[in-house]
MIGU-922396 format. One line per field, with one value per residue (C-alpha): residue in one letter; x, y, z. Coordinates in Angstrom, 3 decimals. Each point is the difference from the previous one (the first is absolute). Last residue first. Layout:
BEGIN
res: [A,...]
X: [X,...]
Y: [Y,...]
Z: [Z,...]
REM end
This chain:
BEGIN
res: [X,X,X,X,X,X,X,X,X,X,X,X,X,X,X,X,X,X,X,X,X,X,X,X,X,X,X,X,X,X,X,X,X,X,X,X,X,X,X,X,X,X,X,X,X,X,X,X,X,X,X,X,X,X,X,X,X,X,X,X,X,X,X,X,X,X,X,X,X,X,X,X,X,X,X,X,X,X,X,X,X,X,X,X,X,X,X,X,X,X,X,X,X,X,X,X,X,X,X,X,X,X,X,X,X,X,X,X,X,X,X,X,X,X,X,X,X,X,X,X,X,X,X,X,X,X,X,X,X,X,X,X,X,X,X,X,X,X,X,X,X,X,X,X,X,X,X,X,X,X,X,X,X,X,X,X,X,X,X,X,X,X,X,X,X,X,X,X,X,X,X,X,X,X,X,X,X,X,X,X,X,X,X,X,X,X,X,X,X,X,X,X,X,X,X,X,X,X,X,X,X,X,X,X,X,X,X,X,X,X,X,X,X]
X: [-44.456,3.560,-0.011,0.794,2.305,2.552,-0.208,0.538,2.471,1.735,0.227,1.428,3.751,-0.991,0.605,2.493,2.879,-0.730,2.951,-0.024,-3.291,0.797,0.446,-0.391,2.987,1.921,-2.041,2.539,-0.108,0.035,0.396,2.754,2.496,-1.809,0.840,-1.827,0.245,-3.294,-0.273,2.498,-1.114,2.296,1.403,-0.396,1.395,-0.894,-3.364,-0.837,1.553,-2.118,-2.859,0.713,0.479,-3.268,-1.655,1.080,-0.825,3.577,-0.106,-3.988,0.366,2.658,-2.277,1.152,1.348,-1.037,2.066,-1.499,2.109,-1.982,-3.892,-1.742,-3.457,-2.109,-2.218,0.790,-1.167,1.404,2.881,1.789,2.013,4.093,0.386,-2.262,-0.357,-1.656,-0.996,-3.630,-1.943,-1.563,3.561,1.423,-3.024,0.471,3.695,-1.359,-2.409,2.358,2.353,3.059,-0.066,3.028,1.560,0.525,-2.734,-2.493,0.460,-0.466,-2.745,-1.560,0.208,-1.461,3.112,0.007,-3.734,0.025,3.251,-1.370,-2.720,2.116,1.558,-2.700,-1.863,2.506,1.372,-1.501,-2.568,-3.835,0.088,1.986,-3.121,-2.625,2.238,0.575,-3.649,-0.880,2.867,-2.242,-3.147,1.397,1.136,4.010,2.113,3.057,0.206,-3.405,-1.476,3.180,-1.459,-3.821,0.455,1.896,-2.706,-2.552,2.114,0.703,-4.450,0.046,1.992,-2.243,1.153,0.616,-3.164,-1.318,-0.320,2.798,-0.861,-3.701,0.884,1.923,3.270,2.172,2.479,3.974,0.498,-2.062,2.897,0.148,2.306,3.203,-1.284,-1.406,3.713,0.507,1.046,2.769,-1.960,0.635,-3.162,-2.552,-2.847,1.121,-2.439,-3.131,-2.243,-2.022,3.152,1.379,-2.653,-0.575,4.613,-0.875,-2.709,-3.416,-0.129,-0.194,-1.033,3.111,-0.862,-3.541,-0.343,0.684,-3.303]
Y: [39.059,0.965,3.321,-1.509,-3.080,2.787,2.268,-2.655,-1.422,3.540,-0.253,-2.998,1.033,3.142,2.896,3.186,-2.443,1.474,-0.395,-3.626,0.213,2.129,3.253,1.941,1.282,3.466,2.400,3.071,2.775,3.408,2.501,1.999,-0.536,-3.590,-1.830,-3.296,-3.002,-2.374,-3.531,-1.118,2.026,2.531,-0.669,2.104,3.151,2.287,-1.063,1.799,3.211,0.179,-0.980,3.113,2.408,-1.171,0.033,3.904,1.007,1.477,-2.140,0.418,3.280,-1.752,-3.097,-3.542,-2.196,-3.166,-1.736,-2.648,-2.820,-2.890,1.240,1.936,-0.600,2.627,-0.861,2.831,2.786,3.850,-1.023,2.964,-0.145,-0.385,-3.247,-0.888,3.357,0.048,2.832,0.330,-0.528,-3.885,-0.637,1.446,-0.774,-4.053,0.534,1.279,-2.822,-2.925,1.487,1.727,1.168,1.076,-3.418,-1.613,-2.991,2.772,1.886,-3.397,-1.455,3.554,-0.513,-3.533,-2.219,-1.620,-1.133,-1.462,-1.421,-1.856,-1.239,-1.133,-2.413,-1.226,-0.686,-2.195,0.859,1.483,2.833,-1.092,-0.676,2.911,2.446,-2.103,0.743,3.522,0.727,-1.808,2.121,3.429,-1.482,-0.473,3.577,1.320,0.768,-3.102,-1.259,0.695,-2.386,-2.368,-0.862,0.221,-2.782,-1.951,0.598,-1.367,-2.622,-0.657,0.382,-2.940,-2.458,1.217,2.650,-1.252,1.076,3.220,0.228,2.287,2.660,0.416,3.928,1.098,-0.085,-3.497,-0.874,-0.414,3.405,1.294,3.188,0.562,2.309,-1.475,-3.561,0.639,1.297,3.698,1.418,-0.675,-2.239,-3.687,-1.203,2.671,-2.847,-1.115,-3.287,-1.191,1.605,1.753,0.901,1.438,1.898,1.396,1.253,1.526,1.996,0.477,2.367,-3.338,0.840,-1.807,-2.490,-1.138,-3.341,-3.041,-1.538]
Z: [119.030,-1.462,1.494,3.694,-1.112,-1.962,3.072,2.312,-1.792,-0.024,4.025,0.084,-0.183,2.758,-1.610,-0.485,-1.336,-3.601,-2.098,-0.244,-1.183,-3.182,-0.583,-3.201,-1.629,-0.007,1.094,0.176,2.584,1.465,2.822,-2.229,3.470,0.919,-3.235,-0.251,-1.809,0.144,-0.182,2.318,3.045,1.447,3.445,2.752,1.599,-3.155,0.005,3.998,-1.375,-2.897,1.591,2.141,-2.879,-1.346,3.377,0.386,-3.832,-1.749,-2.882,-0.620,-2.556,-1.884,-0.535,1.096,-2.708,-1.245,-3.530,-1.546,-1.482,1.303,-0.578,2.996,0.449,0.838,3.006,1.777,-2.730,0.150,-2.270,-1.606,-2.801,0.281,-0.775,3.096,2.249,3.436,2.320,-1.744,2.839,-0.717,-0.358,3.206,2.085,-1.173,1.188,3.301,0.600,-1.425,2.876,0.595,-3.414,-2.727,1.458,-3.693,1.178,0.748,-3.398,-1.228,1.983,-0.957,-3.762,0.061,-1.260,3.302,-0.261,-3.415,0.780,3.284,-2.562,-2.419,2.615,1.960,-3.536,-1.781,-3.110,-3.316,0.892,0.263,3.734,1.140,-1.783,2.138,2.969,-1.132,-0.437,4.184,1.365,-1.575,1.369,3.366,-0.368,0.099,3.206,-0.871,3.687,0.353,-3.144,0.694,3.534,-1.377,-2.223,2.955,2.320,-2.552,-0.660,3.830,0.553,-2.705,2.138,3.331,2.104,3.500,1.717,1.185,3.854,0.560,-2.686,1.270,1.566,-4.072,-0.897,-0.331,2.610,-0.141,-0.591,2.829,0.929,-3.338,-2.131,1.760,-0.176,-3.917,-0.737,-0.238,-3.337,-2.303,-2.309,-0.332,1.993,-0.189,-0.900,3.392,0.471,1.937,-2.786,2.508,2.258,-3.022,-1.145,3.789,-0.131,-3.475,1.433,-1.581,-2.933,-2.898,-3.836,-1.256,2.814,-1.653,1.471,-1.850,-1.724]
REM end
């Protein structure tokens, strides 16, 4: 079962020396070499004499990869695979648009949030609109059409104002359309894989190979 990194206090930079990845990668914060002085080794006194991770220790890895990149439960990433397998098309694909349409991918993906952390905060604290109603849930799923808008009372936050900043200076992502002076946005289609370039190409077989036993 993947670890529980919705749950997880330790250090980003020790998560991503465990998983032998940047689960960070994409966000505007320091890369794993910046964070992590031992970036290329794994945490803990025996981490030099473990051995190359067998073929089902890289699913496992992989599982837990997506599972901190995307700050939810093992349990919860184990519901939306089983929910990706019984929707029409293949799984890789409708399960990258289960997780993308989660409410904080989204508010994350519109640059509201630095990080998956921060716009996770912002919906579980109330900061978050969708149509207009409040949405205090981060596993919400947004539907294409939606519109997400930051609170009135949250506009003038520090780290708001700042991931503002940071979103104006790069490039919008397809599926959402954003207006950064009303600090909202439209949902306009789920994503597929060619939107995503956040993974390794094998990674997703792992996945798929991992929950199929």
């Amino acid at each position: 079962m993947a670890k529980k990194y919705g749950k997880q206090r330790a250090k980003r930079a020790k998560i991503n020396r465990g998983l032998s990845s940047d689960i960070d990668l994409g966000l505007f914060v320091k890369s794993l070499e910046q964070k992590s002085k031992k970036a290329g080794q794994r945490p803990g006194q025996a981490a030099k004499r473990r051995p190359p991770a067998s073929q089902f220790g890289e699913q496992q890895e992989a599982v837990n990869s997506m599972v901190g990149y995307y700050y939810i439960r093992g349990g919860q990433f184990r519901s939306l695979f089983n929910r990706a397998k019984k929707m029409n098309g293949s799984t890789d694909e409708m399960l990258i648009q289960l997780l993308e349409s989660r409410l904080d991918s989204v508010v994350f993906t519109m640059g509201f949030g630095v990080t998956k952390r921060q716009c996770r905060q912002m919906v579980v604290h109330k900061h978050i609109t969708v149509n207009g109603s409040v949405v205090s849930c981060p596993a919400y799923h947004v539907r294409p059409g939606d519109v997400i808008a930051v609170k009135n009372s949250a506009k003038e936050h520090q780290r708001v104002a700042m991931s503002v900043e940071l979103a104006r200076d790069r490039k919008v992502k397809e599926w959402v359309d954003c207006d950064y002076e009303s600090l909202s946005g439209t949902y306009k289609f789920h994503p597929s894989l060619k939107h995503i370039h956040i993974f390794d190409p094998h990674l997703l077989g792992h996945v798929i190979v991992y929950f199929s036993k």
